[in-house]
N, C-alpha and C positions, 0 to 999 in steps of 0.2 A: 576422225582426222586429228591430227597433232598440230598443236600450234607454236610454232616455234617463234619464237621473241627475241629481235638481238639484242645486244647489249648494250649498253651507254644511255646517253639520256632521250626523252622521248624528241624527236626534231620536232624543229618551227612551226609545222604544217602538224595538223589535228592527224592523229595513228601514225601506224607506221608502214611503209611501202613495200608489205606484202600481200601476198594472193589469200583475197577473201579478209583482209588486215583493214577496211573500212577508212582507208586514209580520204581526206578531207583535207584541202590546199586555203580553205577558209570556214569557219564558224561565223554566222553574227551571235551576237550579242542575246539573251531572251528579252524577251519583254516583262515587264511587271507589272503586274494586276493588282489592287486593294478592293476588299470587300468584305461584305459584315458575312458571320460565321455561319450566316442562315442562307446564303448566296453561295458562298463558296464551299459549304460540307458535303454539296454533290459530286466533287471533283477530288476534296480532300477531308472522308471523314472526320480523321481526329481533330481537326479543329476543331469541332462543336466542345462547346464547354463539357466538365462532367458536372458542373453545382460544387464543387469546392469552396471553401474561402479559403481568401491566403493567407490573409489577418490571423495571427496567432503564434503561437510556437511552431517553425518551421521543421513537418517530420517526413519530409519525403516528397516524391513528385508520382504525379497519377499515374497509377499502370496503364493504363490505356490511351492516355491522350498527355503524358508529360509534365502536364500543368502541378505548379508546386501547390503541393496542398498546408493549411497551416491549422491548428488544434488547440481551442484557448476556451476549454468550459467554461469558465468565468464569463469569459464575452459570448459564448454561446448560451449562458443563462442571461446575460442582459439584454439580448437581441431576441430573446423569446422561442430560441431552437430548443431547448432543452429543459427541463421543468427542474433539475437539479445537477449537480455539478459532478457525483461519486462519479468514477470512470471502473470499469469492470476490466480486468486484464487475465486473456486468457489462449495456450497454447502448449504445446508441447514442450519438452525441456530442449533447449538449443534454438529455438528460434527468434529471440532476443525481445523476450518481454519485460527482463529490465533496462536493458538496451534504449527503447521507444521510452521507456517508463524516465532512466534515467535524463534524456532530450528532454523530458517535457521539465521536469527539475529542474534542471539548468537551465530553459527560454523562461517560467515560469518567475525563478529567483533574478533574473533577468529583468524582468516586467515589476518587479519591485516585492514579490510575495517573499514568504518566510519559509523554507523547506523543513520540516519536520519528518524523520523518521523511526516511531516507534517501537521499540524493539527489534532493530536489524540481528536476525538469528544466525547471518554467516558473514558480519561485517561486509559486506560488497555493497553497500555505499557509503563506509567510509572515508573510501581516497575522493572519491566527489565531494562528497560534504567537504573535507578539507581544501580541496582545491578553488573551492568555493568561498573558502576564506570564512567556515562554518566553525564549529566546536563539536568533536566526537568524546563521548563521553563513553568508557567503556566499563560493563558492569561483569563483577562476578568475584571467586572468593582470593583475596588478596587485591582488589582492583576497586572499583568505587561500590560505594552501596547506595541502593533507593530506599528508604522508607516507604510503604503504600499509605501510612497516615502524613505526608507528608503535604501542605497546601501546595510548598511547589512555587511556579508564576502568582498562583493566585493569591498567596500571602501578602506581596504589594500592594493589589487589588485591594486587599481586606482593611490593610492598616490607612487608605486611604481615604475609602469611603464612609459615606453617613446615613444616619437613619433607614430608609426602606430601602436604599444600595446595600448597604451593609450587612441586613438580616437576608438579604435574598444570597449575597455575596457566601455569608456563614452556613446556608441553609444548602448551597451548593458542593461546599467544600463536606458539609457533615455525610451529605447525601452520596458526594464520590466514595468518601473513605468507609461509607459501612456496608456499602453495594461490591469495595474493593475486597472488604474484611469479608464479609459472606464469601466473595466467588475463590478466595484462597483459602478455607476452610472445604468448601466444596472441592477441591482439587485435592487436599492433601489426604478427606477421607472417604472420595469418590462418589460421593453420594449428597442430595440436599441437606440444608440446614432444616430445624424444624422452627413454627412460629415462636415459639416458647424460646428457645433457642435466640432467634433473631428479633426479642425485645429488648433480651440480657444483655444481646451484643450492642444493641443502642445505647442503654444504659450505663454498660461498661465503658463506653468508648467517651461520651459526654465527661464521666468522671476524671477519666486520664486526660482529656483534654482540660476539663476545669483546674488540674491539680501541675500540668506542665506547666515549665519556666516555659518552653517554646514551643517545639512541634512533640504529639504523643506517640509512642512507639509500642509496638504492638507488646514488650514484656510489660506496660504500663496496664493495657487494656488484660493481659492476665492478672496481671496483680488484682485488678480492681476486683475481677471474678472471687478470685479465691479469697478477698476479702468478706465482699457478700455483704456488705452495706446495705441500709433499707435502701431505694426502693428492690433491690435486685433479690432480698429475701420472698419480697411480694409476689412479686414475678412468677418467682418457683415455685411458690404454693406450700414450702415447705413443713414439715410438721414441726420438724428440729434442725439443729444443724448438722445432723446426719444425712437426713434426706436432704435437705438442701447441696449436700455433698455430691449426693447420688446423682441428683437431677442435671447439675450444671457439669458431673465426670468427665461424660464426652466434647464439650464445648471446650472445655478445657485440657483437655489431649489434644484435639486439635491446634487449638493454639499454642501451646504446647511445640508439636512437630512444626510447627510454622519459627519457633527459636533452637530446635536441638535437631532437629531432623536436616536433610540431606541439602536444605536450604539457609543453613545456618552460616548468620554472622553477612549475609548479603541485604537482606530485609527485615531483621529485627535489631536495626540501629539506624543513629540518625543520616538523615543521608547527605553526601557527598557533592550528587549530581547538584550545580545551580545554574540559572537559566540568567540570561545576556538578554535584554531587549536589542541590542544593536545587534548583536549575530543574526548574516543573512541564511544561516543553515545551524539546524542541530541534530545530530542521530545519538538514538542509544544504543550501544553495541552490546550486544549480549552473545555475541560469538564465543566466548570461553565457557558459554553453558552448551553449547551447542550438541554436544559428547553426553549431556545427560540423559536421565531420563527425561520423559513426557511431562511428567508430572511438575520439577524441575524448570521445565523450560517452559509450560504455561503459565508460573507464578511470574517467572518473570518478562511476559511478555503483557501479561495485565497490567504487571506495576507501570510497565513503560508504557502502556495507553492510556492507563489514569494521569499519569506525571505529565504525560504530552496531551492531555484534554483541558488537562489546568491550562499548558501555556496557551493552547489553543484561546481559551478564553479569557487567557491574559491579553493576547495581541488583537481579539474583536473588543475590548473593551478600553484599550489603549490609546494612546493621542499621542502622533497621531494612530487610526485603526490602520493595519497591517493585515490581509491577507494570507491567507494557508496555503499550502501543497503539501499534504502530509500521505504516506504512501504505508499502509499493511500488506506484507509480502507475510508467506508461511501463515496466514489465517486460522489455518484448520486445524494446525497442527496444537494449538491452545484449548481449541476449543471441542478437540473429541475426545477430552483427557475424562468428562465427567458431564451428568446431565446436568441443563440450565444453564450451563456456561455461553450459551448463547444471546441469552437475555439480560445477565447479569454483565455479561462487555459492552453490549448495547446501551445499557444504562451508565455503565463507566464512562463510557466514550461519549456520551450523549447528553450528559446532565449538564443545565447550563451553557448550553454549546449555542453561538450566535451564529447568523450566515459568515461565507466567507473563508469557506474550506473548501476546497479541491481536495478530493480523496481519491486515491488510488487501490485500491484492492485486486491482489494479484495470485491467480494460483494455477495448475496445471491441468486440472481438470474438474469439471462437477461432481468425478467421484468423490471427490474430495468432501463433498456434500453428504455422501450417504455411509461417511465412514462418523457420523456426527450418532451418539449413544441415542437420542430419540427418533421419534417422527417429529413430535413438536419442535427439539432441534432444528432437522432438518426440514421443516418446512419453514422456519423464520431466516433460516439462511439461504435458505433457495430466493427469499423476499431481498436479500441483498444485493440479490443478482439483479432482479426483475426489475429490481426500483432505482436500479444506476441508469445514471442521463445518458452515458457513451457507452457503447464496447468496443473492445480493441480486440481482436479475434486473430488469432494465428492460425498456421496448421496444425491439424488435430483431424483423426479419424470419425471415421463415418458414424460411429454410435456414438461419438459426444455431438455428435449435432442432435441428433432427438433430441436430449436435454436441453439445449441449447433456441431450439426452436418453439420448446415452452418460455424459453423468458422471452425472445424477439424474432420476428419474422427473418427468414431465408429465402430468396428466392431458388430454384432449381441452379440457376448459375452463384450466386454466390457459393453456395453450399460445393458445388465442383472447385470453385477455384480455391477454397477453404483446403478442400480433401486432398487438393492436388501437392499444396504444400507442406501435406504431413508426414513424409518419410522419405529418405532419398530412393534414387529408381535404382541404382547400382551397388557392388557392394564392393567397390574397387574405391582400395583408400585414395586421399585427396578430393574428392568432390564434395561440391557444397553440398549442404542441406537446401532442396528447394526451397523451403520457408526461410531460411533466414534473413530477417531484416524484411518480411512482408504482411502486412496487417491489411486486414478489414477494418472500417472504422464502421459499427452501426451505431442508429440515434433512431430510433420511434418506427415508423413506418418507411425512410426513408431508402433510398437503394444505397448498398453500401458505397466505401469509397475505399478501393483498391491501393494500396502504397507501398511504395517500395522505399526501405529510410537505406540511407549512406552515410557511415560516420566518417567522421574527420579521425585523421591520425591521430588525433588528441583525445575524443573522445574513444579510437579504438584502444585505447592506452589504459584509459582510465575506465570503460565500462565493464572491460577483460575480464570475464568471471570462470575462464578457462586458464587461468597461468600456472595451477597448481599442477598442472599435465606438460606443461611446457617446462619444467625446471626438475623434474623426474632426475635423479642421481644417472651420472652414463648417461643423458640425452644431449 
């Protein structure tokens, strides 16, 4: 049957006056009910809560029952849901896992914390940060430079404190910069340092620090080598200073390539970067290295996790203390260049570090795990995963769920509604990606929490990590 509908607007009387047309010459009114959600969910499932909190950074509303869901580690570690605050960020490329990442940024710098982003490897959040009324500091050759013996925030720190603050204050700063010096020597000749090796490197580095007007720079820490002062003759064991030559050759080629080699004039002078206590945001841009090599781009994405571990522990030790959000996007890409370098970040990032970091760590897949040169590697970075208090889960194919089901449980339906978001069903341009803009939140044992985020014009502006397709010559 064909239903024909005239035209103009609908009349006075409920439908309209034709055959089988349902017209009605009056409606009343309904009646309205109130009742608790445990009453009335037999009539109207979605009512029943899902267990959300709202309290937090607001990232979207429940897939299944609408209710706004909100995301505030910090207050999920003080309320006792979470045993630590890292958040794990993971999904296919297109489904906006900087998107949610950059939300949480902005509620987070909101709520009063400091946004820190170490080593941004394709600049894409520095129009955030700036928007933010932050300082992007951009590193590479012609552009600013780090020093990795650089204290950094913590030089404040140092000049401020006394007695057993001040030797723990020095003993932190020496401990970043020779964990730093090792993991760039290991970079540049793929291989570990040996012990012999990494007494000399303490001992050199003491001395150029004892002998600087200010901060030491790594041609300082060669100089000292190639001098060979006692105690660094002892060291060596040497017979003469022939052998002593021999022994220290390779430590000093290394070093060496760390002043002349393909990283030259970025990290072997004093640096540029300085740090704001009042800046509500800082990133370090290293997008102009981006075109390099590997090698290249993990020197400099250490330096920038040392340099932003100081300030870290510049603003938990600060008055007043200031809270963190600091975010590692491209992880892996640093740390498959050579073995150890898993341990030796950890320590970078790690040494003297107080509560009071929200960390982000964001990558594409757990392959990304076993592209790492060892097992030992990749078993301490798998503990990265395992040991983060949240995960944020995108669409991603059915064999990253195995992985995945080793760090935290799935049930049968998460895992489908995961899979369903991983690839569009069409291949007719203009359709969305199912997944975009829909995450799983998991935390411990619990069921996940389905969400779907919506950005505002504003943030669709500014999170845009697509525009470089959108401004194509002839488009």
């Amino acid at each position: 049957m064909t239903l024909v509908v005239p035209d103009g607007p609908v009349p006075r009387s409920w439908g309209w006056p034709l055959r089988d047309g349902g017209r009605a010459a009056h409606v009343e009114a309904g009646t309205r009910f109130a009742g608790t959600t445990s009453q009335v969910c037999g009539l109207f499932p979605f009512a029943v809560a899902s267990g959300a909190d709202v309290d937090g950074v607001p990232i979207g509303r429940h897939m299944h029952t609408a209710e706004p869901v909100g995301l505030d580690p910090a207050e999920w570690l003080r309320t006792g849901l979470v045993s630590n605050t890292a958040v794990w960020v993971q999904g296919q490329p297109g489904i906006g896992k900087s998107s949610i990442t950059k939300r949480m940024i902005t509620g987070l710098v909101g709520f009063g914390m400091k946004a820190v982003i170490p080593g941004d490897v394709k600049g894409e959040y520095s129009a955030l940060i700036t928007a933010l009324g932050g300082t992007v500091w951009r590193i590479g050759r012609g552009l600013h430079a780090l020093n990795p013996l650089d204290a950094g925030p913590l030089r404040a720190a140092l000049a401020q404190a006394t007695g057993e603050d001040r030797h723990r204050v020095q003993e932190t700063v020496r401990a970043r910069r020779l964990s730093l010096l090792e993991a760039l020597i290991t970079i540049v000749r793929r291989g570990e340092i040996t012990v012999t090796e990494r007494r000399l490197l303490g001992v050199a580095l003491d001395t150029a620090d004892a002998a600087a007007r200010t901060e030491p720079v790594i041609p300082d820490v060669l100089a000292a080598i190639a001098t060979g002062a006692d105690p660094l003759q002892r060291i060596a064991a040497g017979v003469d200073e022939a052998d002593y030559r021999r022994t220290t050759r390779d430590l000093v080629n290394s070093l060496g390539l760390l002043c002349e080699g393909a990283i030259r004039g970025i990290f072997d002078r004093p640096s540029t970067v300085t740090s704001n206590d009042e800046t509500p945001a800082l990133s370090l841009d290293i997008s102009a290295l981006d075109d390099d090599e590997d090698d290249v781009v993990a020197a400099a994405m250490l330096c920038s996790w040392a340099w932003s571990a100081g300030l870290v522990d510049a603003a938990a030790t600060g008055t007043p203390r200031r809270n963190v959000v600091q975010v590692q996007d491209e992880l892996w890409r640093a740390l498959r260049v050579a073995p150890g370098l898993v341990e030796k970040s950890d320590r970078i990032t790690r040494l003297g570090r107080h509560r009071g970091v929200v960390s982000f760590q964001i990558t594409h897949s757990l392959d990304d795990l076993e592209a790492l040169p060892t097992e030992a590697d990749r078993a301490k970075a798998r503990g990265l995963a395992s040991r983060s208090g949240v995960l944020l889960l995108g669409g991603m194919a059915e064999r990253e769920l195995d992985g995945l089901r080793r760090i935290v449980p799935l049930t049968v339906g998460e895992a489908a509604l995961v899979t369903s978001w991983a690839a569009p069903p069409t291949w007719h341009a203009g359709r969305a990606h199912p997944g975009r803009g829909k995450y799983l939140i998991k935390s411990g044992q619990r069921m996940g929490l389905p969400v779907a985020l919506t950005l505002t014009p504003t943030e669709a502006e500014l999170y845009d990590t697509d525009g470089a397709f959108r401004t194509e010559i002839g488009r």
